[in-house]
C-alpha positions in Angstrom: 102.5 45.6 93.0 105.7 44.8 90.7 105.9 44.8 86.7 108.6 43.7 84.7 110.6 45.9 82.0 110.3 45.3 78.6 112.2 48.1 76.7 114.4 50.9 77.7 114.7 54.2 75.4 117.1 56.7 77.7 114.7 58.0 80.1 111.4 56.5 78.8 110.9 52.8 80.0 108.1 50.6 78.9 106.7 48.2 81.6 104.4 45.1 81.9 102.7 43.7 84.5 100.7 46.9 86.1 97.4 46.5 85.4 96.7 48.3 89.0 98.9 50.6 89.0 97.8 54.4 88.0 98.1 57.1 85.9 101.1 59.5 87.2 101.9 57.0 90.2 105.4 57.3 91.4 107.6 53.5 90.9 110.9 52.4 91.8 112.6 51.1 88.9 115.5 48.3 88.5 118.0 47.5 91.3 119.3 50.7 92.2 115.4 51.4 93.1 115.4 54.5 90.5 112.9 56.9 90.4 110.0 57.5 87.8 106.4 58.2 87.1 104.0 56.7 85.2 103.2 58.8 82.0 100.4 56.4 80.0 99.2 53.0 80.5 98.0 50.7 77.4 96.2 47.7 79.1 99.1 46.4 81.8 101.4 47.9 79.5 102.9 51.4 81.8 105.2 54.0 79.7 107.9 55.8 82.7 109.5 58.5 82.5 112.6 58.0 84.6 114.2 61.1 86.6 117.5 59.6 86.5 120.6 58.1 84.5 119.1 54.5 82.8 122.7 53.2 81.6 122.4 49.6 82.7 119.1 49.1 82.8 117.4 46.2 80.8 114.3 44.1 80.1 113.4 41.6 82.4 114.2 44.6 85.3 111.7 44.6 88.5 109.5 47.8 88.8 107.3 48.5 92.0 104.5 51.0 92.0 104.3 53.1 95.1 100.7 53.8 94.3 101.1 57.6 95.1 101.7 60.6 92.7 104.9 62.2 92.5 104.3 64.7 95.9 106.5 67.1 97.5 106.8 67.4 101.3 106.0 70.6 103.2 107.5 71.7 106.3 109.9 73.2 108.2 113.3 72.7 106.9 113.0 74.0 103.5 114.0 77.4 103.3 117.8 77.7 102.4 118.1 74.3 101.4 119.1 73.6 97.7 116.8 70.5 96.3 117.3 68.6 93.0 114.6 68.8 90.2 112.3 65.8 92.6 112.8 67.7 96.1 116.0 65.6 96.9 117.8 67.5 99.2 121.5 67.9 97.2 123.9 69.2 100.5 122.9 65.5 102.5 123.1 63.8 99.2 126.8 65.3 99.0 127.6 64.2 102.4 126.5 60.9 101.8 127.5 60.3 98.1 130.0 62.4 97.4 130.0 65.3 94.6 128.4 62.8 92.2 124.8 61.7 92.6 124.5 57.9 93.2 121.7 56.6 91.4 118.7 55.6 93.1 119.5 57.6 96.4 116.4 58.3 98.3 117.0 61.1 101.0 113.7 62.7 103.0 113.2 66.3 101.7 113.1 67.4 105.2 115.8 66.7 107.9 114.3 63.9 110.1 116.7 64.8 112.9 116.4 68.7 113.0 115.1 69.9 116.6 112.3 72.7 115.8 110.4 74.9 118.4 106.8 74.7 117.9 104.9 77.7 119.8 100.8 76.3 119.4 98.7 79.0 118.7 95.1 77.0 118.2 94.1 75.5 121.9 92.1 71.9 122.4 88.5 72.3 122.2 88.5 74.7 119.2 86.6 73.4 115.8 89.3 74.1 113.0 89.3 73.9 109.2 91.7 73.9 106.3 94.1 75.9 106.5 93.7 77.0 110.2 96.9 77.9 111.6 97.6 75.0 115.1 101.4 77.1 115.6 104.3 78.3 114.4 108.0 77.9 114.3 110.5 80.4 113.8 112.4 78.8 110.3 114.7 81.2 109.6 114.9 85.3 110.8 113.1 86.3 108.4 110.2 83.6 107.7 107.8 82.5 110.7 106.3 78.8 109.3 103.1 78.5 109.8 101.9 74.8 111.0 98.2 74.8 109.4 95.5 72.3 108.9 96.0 70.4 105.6 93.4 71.2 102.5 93.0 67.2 102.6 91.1 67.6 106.1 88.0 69.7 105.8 87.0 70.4 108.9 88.1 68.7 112.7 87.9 69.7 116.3 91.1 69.8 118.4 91.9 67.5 121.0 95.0 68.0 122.4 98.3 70.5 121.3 101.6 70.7 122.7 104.3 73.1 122.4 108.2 72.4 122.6 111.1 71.5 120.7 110.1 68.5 118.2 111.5 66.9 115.0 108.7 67.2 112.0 108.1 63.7 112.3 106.6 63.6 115.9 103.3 63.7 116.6 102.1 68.3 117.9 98.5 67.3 117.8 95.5 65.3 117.9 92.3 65.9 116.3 88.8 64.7 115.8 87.5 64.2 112.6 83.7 64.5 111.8 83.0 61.0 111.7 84.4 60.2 115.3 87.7 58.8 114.6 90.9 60.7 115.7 94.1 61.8 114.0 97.4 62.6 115.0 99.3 65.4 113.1 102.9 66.6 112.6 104.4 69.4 111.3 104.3 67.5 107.3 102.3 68.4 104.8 102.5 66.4 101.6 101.1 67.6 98.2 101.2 66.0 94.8 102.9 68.6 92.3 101.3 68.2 89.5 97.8 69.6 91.1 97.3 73.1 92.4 96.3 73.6 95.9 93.2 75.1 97.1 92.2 78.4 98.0 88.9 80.2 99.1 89.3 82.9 96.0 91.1 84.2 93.5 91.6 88.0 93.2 92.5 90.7 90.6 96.3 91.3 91.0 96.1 95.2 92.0 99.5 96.0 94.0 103.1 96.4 91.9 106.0 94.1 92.6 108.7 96.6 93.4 111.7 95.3 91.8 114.0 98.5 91.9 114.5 98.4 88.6 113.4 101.4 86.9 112.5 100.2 83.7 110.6 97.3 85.2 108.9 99.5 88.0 107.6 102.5 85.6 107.3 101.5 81.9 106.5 97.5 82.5 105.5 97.0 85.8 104.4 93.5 86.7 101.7 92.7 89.7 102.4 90.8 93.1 100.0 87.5 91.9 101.0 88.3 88.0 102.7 86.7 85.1 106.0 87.6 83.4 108.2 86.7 80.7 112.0 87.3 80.3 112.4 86.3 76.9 116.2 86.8 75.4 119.2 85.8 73.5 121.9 84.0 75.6 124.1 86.6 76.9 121.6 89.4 77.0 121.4 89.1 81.0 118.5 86.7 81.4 120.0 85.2 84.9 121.2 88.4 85.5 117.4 89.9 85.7 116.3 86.7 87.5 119.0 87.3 90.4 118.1 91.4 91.1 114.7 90.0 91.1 115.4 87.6 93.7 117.1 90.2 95.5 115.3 92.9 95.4 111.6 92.1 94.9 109.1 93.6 98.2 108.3 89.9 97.8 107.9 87.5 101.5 110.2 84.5 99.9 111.5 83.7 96.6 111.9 80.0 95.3 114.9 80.1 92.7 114.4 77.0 89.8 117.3 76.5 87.7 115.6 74.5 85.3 118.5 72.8 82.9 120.7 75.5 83.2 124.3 75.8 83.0 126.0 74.1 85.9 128.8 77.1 86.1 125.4 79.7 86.3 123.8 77.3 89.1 127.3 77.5 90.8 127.7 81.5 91.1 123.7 81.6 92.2 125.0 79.2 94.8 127.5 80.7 95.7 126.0 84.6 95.6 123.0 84.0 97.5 124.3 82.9 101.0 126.7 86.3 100.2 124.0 88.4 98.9 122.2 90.8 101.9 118.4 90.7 102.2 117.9 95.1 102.3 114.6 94.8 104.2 116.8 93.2 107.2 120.3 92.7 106.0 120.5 88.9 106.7 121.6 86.5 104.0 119.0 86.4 101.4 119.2 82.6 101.6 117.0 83.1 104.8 114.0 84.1 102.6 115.3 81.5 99.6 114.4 78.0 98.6 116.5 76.9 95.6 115.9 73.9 93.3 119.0 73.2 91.0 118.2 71.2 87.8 121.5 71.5 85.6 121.6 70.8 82.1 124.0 67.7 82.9 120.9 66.5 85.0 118.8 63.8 83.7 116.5 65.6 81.2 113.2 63.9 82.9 113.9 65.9 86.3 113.8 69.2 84.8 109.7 68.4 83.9 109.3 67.5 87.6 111.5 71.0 88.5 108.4 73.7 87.6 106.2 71.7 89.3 107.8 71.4 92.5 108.6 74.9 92.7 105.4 76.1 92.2 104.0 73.6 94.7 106.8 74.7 97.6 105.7 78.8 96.3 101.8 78.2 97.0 102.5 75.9 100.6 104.3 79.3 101.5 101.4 81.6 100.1 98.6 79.6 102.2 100.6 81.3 104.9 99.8 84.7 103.7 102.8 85.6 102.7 103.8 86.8 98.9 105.8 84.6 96.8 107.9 85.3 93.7 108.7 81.8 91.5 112.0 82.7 88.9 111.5 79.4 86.7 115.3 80.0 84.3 114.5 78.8 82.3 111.4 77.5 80.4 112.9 76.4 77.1 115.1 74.2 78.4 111.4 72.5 80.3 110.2 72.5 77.1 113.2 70.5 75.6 112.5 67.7 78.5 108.6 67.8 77.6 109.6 67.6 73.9 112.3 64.7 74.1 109.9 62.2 76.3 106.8 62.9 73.8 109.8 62.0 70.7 110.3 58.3 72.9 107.0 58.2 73.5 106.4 58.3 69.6 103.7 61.1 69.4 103.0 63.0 67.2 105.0 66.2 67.0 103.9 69.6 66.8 105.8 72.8 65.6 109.6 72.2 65.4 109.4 68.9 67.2 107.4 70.1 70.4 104.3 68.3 71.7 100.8 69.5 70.5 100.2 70.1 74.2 102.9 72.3 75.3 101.1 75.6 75.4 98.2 74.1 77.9 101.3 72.5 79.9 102.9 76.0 79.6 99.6 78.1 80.4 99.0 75.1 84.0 102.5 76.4 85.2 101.5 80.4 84.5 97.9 79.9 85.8 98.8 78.8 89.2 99.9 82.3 89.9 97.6 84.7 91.6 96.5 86.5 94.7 94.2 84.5 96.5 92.2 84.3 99.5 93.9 81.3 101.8 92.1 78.4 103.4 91.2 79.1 106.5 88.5 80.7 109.3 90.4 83.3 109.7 90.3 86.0 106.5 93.8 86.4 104.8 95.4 86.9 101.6 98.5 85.0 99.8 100.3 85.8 96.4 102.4 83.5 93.8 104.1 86.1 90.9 105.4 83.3 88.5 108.7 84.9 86.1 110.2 82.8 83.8 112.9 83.2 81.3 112.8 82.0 77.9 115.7 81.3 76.0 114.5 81.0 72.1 117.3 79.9 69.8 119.1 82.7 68.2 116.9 85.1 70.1 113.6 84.5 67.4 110.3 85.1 70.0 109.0 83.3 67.1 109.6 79.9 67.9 106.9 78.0 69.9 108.1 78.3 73.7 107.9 82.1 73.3 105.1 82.4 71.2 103.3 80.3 73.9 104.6 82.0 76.6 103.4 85.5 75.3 99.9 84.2 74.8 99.6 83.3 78.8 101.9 86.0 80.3 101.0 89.9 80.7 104.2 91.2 80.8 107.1 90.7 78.0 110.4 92.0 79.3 112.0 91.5 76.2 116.2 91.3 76.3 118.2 92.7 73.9 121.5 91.2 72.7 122.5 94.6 71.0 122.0 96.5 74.5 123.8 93.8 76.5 126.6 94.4 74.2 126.7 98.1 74.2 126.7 98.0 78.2 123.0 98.9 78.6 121.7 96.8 82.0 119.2 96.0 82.0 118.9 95.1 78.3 115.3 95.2 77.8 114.2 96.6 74.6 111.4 99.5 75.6 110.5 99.3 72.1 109.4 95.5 71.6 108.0 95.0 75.6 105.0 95.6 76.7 102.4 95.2 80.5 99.2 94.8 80.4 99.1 95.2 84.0 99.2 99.1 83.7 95.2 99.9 84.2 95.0 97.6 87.0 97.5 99.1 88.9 96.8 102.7 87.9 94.8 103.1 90.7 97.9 102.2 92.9 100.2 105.0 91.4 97.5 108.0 91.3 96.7 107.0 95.1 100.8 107.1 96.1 101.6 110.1 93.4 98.8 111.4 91.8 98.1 111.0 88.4 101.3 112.1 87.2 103.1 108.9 87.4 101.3 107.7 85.2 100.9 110.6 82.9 104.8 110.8 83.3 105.2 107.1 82.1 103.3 107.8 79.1 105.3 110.8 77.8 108.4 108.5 78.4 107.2 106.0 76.5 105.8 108.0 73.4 109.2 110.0 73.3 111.2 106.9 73.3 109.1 105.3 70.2 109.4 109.1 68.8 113.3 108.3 68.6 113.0 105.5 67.1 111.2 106.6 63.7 113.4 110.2 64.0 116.6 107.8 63.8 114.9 106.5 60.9 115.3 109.6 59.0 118.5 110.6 60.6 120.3 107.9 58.7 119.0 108.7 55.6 119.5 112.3 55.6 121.5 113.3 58.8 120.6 115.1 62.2 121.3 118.5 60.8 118.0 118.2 58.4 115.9 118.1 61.6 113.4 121.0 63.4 114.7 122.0 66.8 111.9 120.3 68.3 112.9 116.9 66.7 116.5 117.4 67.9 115.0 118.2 71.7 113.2 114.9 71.4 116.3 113.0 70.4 118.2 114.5 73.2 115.6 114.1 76.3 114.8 110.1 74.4 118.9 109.9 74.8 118.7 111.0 78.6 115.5 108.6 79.6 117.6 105.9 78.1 120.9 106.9 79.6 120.6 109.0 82.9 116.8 106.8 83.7 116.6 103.7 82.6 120.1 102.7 82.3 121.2 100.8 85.9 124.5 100.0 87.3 124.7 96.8 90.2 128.2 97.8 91.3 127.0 101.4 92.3 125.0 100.8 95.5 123.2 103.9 95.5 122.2 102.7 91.9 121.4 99.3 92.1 117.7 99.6 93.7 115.6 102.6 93.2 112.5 102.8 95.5 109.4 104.4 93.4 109.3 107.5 94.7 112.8 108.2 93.7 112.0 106.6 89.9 109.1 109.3 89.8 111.2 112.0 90.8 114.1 111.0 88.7 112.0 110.7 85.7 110.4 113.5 86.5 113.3 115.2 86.4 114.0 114.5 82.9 110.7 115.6 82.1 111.0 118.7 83.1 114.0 119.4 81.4 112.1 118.5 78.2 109.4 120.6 78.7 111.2 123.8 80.0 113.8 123.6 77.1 111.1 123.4 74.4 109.2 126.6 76.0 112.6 128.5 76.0 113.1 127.1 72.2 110.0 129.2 71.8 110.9 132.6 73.2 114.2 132.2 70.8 116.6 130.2 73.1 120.1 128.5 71.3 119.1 124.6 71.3 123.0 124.3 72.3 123.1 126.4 74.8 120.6 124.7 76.2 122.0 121.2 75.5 125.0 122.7 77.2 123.4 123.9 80.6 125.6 122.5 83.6 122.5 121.1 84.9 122.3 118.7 82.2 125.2 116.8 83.3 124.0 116.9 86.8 120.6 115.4 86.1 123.1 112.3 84.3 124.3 111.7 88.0 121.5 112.5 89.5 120.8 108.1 89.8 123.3 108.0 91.8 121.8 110.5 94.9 121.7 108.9 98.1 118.3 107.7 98.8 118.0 109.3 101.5 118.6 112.8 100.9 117.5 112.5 96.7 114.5 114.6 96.8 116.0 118.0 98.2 118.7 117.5 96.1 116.4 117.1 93.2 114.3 120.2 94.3 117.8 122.1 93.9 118.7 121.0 90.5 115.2 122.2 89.3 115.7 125.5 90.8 119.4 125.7 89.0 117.5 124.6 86.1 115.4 126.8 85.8 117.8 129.6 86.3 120.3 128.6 83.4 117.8 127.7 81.3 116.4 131.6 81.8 119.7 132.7 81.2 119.7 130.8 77.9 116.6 132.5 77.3 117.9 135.8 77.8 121.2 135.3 75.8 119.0 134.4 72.8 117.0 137.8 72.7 120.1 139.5 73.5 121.7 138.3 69.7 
C-alpha cells in the first residue's frame, strides 16, 4: 500500500493516502527508499518520523508501508558488531558506501553469508515450547548462542533437527504446530522494539553487580536486574564510568548505546574495546560486546529508535540465561530527539519544551530491566541491569530528564564536576547519591562477610556526612577550634575519601577491587579510626598518632596485589597496633 507526501518538516513527514496502513508500521519513504515509522494517523492522513537525512525530499513523494513495526533481528552474528541507531550494521555499510552513510541503504542486521556451526541439542519427537533451547552455536569465546523456540510459537512438537555448518537463513528445523500444519525454522528471531518480550516471572533483584569500583560496590551498590543513573556535568567522567562498567561488571554480555553522543567519544569506545581485555578470560572484550553507535551528527529520529533496540538485543540475550548490563550514554540527548519530533508534531509542550509523556517513555525503557524467570520447560533465570547517563545542562538534576530519571531509578550515582577537576575518579559525590538497593542485598553481604560489611558501610557513610557539617564550622572559625575527636573524624573522612574511595585506571592493581578486598581495605581504615580514638582516651598526642608510619602505609595499601592483600593487611594491623601503643605510652610518659 503507497501514500503520497504532502509536507516535509526535517525529520517529521506528513503522508496521505494510508488509510490501511498502521500505527508504528515501518514505510519506505521517497526515491532513495528512506526509512521511517508511522508516529499518528488522522483519517488517511499518517505523521513519519524519518530515521534519516530529508534534504530533497518533497510533496508529491511515493511512500510504501511495510505493514510491520520497526523489529530488530536476533541471531547469531551480533556480538562484536557495531549497529547504527535502526540495527544497520555500520562496518558492511562502510564497505559498501564508503565512510559516509548513503541514504536509504538497507543492509540485513545479520551477515547472510556467515557459515555458523549449529550443535542441536532438542531431538525430533520432543513437544517443545517457547523459549526451549533446539541448539547452540559457539558466537564468540566467550558467549555460546542459544537457538530457542520464538515467544511467537507457544507450544510445537519437533519433527526433524540437523546439525552442521549453516548460514542463519537456512532452514535447522521443522516443527509441528498444534493445529497440524508444519514450520520450518532458522536460526532468526525477529522482535518488534518497541514491545518487551516475554518471560515466565519477574523476580526481586537480590545479587550485587560487581563493578570493582569501590564507591559503587560498598556505599551505592546497584543489583544484577536493577536500575541506575549516572547523572553529571559534561566532563565529570560520565563515559568514563560507562566504560569500567562495561569492562568490569561480573555481567554475561554488555550492549554499549551511544545514544547522540559525540562522534570523537564513539571513536575512542571504538577503538578501546577490541584493545580492552575481558579479566574473567583475557580475550577482547568486544567478544562479550554488542555496540550501537548513534552520534550526535546522526539523524536525531535514530537516536529514539537506539534505546529501544538495545534493550531489545539485551533481553534476546537474557532469555538465554545469561546476565545483561545495557549502558544507554546518554538519555538527554533521547530526550532531545523525543522532544524535537513532539515540537514538528505541534503538541503541546511540557516543562522546558519536553513532551508531557516523557517520564512514562523514560520509566518503559527503565522498566524492562529485571531478573526474570525465561521462557521455557526447562527452569532458568536471566537478568537486564539498565544504566544510563544523564547529561542535564549545566549539571542542574533539576531539569526534567533527571528529575524523571530519579523518580524510576534506585540508584543515583551522582558526578561531580568539582571532583573531576581536583583529580578525584570516580567523581561521584557520596554526599548527594544515594541506593535503595541496600536492604535487598543485605542478605548477600552478611552471608559472604557477616554483618560487618554492612555495619562497616554505614560508619563510612555517617563519617563522611560528619565532614561535611565539621567543614562547615572549620571555615568560619578554623580547625584549631575543634575537640580531638572532631579532628579524628576529619582525618579518617580524609582517608575513606583518599586512600578508599579514590581509584586510579592506570594502576592495574588499582583499577578493579574484588569485594573482599573493598571490605578489608575499608576495614582497614576503620580500624585505624577506632584504635586512634581509644588511645586519644588513655591520653595519646592526636599528632603522633596522625604521624604513625602505618598511616601512610594504609594510603598504599589500594594498591596491594590481589593476590597476596589480605596477609599483607593482617601485618599492617599488627604494626598498627604496635605504634599506636607506643603513642599511647609516650603520652603517659609526658
Amino acid at each position: 500500500m503507497s501514500g503520497k507526501v504532502t509536507k516535509v518538516s526535517g525529520p517529521l513527514v506528513v503522508a496521505n493516502g494510508l488509510a490501511d496502513a498502521n500505527v508504528s508500521d515501518v514505510v519506505r519513504v521517497g526515491p532513495q527508499h528512506l526509512i521511517g515509522e508511522i508516529l499518528n494517523m488522522t483519517g488517511d492522513s499518517a505523521s513519519i518520523q524519518v530515521y534519516e537525512e530529508t534534504s530533497g525530499l518533497g510533496p508529491g513523494a511515493e511512500v510504501v508501508t511495510t505493514g510491520m513495526p520497526l523489529s530488530v533481528e536476533l541471531g547469531p552474528g551480533m556480538i562484536e558488531n557495531i549497529y547504527d541507531g535502526i540495527q544497520r550494521p555500520l562496518p558492511e555499510i562502510r564497505d559498501l558506501t564508503g565512510e559516509t552513510i548513503t541514504r536509504g541503504v538497507s543492509i540485513p542486521a545479520l551477515n547472510r553469508k556467515r557459515i555458523w556451526h549449529f550443535d542441536p541439542v532438542a531431538k525430533p519427537g520432543d513437544e517443545l515450547q517457547s523459549g526451549d533451547v533446539l541448539g547452540t552455536v559457539q558466537e564468540t569465546s566467550a558467549i555460546l548462542h542459544k537457538i530457542m523456540l520464538p515467544p511467537t510459537i507457544r507450544k510445537a512438537t519437533l519433527v526433524s533437527i540437523r546439525g552442521g555448518d549453516f548460514t542463519v537463513e537456512e532452514k535447522i528445523a521443522t516443527i509441528r504446530l498444534p493445529d497440524g500444519t508444519e514450520k520450518e525454522l532458522d536460526m532468526i528471531q525477529r522482535w518488534p522494539v518497541r514491545i518487551q518480550r516475554p518471560y515466565a516471572r519477574k523476580y526481586t533483584p537480590a545479587r550485587p553487580l560487581n563493578s570493582g569500583q569501590r564507591i559503587i560496590d560498598t556505599l551505592f551498590p546497584v543489583a544484577k536486574g536493577g536500575t541506575a543513573a549516572v547523572p553529571g556535568p559534561f566532563g565529570s567522567g560520565k563515559t568514563v564510568v560507562q566504560h569500567q562498567l562495561a569492562k568490569w561488571s561480573d555481567v554475561d554480555l554488555v550492549v554499549y548505546i551511544g545514544c547522540g553522543e559525540r562522534g570523537n567519544e564513539m571513536t575512542d569506545v571504538l577503538n578501546e574495546f577490541p584493545e580492552l581485555k575481558d579479566p574473567r578470560n583475557g580475550e577482547p572484550l568486544m567478544k562479550r560486546t554488542v555496540l550501537i553507535a548513534n552520534t550526535s551528527d546522526m539523524p536525531v529520529a535514530a537516536r529514539e529508535a537506539s534505546i529501544y533496540t538495545g534493550i531489545t538485543i539485551a533481553e534476546y540475550f537474557r532469555d538465554m540465561g545469561y546476565d545483561v548490563a545495557v549502558l544507554a550514554d546518554s538519555t538527554s540527548r533521547w530526550a532531545e530527539a523525543l522532544r524535537e519530533m513532539s515540537g514538528r508534531l505541534e503538541e503541546m509542550p511540557g516543562e522546558e519544551g519536553y513532551p508531557a509523556y516523557l517520564a512514562s517513555r523514560i520509566a518503559q525503557f527503565y522498566e524492562r530491566a529485571g531478573v526474570v524467570e525465561c521462557l521455557g520447560s526447562e527452569s532458568h533465570k536471566g537478568s537486564v541491569t539498565a544504566i544510563g547517563a544523564v547529561s542535564p545542562p549545566g549539571g542542574d538534576t533539576s531539569e526534567p530528564v533527571s528529575q524523571a530519571t530519579m523518580r524510576i531509578v534506585k540508584v543515583f550515582w551522582a558526578l561531580d564536576s568539582s571532583l573531576a577537576y581536583a583529580r578525584h575518579f570516580p567523581a561521584i559525590n557520596w554526599l548527594t547519591s544515594y541506593t535503595l538497593y541496600a536492604d535487598t542485598l543485605k542478605e548477600f553481604y552478611d552471608e559472604q562477610f557477616g554483618p560487618a560489611y554492612m555495619a562497616n558501610r554505614t560508619k563510612a557513610l555517617s563519617i563522611l556526612q560528619e565532614e561535611a557539617e565539621l567543614q562547615e564550622i572549620v571555615r568560619l572559625v578554623g580547625q584549631d577550634a575543634l575537640s580531638a575527636s572532631d579532628r579524628m573524624t576529619l582525618e579518617t573522612a580524609r582517608m575513606i575519601r583518599e586512600d578508599f574511595l579514590q581509584q586510579n585506571a592506570f594502576v592495574t592493581e588499582d583499577a578493579y577491587s574484588d569485594y573482599g578486598k573493598q571490605y578489608r581495605l575499608l576495614d582497614l581504615v576503620l580500624q585505624y579510626d577506632v584504635k586512634c580514638r581509644a588511645a586519644l582516651e588513655k591520653g595519646a598526642d592526636l599528632q603522633k598518632l596522625f604521624n604513625i608510619p602505618q598511616r601512610e602505609t594504609i594510603g598504599r595499601a589500594k594498591t596491594a596485589d590481589p593476590e597476596k592483600y589480605a596477609e599483607i593487611y593482617d601485618g599492617i594491623l599488627e604494626k598498627m597496633d604496635q605504634e599506636i601503643n607506643a603513642a599511647v605510652q609516650g603520652g603517659e610518659d609526658e
